[in-house]
N, C-alpha and C positions, 0 to 999 in steps of 0.2 A: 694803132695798137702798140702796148711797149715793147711786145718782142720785135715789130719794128723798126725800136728807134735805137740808133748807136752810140753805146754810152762808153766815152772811151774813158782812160782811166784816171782819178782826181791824184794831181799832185800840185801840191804850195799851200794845200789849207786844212788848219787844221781845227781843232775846237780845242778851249781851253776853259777850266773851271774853276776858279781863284777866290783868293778871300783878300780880303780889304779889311784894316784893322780905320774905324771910323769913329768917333767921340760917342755912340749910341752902341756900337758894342762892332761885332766881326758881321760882315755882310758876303756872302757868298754869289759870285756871280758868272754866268757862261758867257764867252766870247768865242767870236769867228775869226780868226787871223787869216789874210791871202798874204801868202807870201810871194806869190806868181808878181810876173813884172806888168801885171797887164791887169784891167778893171775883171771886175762879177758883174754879171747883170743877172737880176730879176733872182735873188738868192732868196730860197724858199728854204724854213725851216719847222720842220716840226718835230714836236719835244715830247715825251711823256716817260713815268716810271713805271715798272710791274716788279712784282717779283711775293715774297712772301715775308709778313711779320710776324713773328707770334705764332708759329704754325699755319695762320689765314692769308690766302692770297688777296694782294692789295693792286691796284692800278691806278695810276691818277689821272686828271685827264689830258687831253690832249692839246695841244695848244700850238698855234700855227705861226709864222713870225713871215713879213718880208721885206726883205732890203734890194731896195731898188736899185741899188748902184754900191758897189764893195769895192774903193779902190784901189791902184797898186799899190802893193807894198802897206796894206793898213787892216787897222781891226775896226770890229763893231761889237757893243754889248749885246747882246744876245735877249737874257732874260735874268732876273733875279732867281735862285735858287735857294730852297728850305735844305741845312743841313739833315734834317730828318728825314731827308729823301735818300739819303747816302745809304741809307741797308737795300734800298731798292737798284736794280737795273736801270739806267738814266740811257736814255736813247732818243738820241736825235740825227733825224733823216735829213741832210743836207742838198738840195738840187739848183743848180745854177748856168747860165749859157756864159760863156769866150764866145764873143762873135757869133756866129751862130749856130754854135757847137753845145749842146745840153750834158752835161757834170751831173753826177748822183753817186753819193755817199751817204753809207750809213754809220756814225759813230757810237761806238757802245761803252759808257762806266759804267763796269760789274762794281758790284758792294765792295769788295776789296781794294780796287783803287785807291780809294779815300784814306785809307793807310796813311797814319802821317809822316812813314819814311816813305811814301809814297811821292811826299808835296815838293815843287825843287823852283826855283827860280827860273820865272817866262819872262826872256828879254824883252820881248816886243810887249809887253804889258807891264813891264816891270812889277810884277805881284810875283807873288808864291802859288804855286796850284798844282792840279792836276792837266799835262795837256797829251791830248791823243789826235797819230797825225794817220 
């Protein structure tokens, strides 16, 4: 059962949401940074948007990602992203083992993030983006 299992608390990673200026135009993309000195194993991600456009509530769906080994000190792309998602709430539930120890976080871009005095420079990607740690 989850209540459990002991999740103790995520720190050194974070998710970040960048844009790429490409000769086809600007490409938007989510990455996982571990900043921890030590590998991810078995990094489970799932991703989806809700929220409302237009006065109607929208949801998109869900979508599962996993990386089998995240290691120190490095990132991974995640998933391509539609900037038309940015009105939406962007939520992606991050769960990973250290050794044999199981990590779970939830990260949330609200619609106002995307603000473009939002956007600032992510060393460890060298892009522009939004990153939430």
């Amino acid at each position: 059962m989850k209540k459990d299992i002991d999740f103790s608390p995520v720190t050194g990673v974070k998710l970040a949401i960048v844009k790429k200026e490409k000769s086809t135009g600007t490409e938007w993309a989510v990455y996982i940074i571990n900043l921890n000195l030590i590998e991810l194993n078995t990094v489970m991600i799932t991703s989806k948007g809700y929220g409302e456009i237009d006065g109607e509530k929208r949801q998109t769906s869900t979508l599962r990602h996993v990386i089998k080994e995240l290691g120190a000190e490095s990132v991974a792309k995640i998933e391509p992203i539609d900037p038309a998602l940015f009105v939406l709430t962007n939520e992606f539930w991050v769960s990973y083992y250290i050794l044999d120890q199981i990590f779970d976080k939830k990260f949330i871009f609200t619609p106002g993030s995307f603000d473009p005095v939002n956007l600032r420079l992510i060393p460890e990607l060298g892009l522009v983006g939004i990153l939430h740690g």
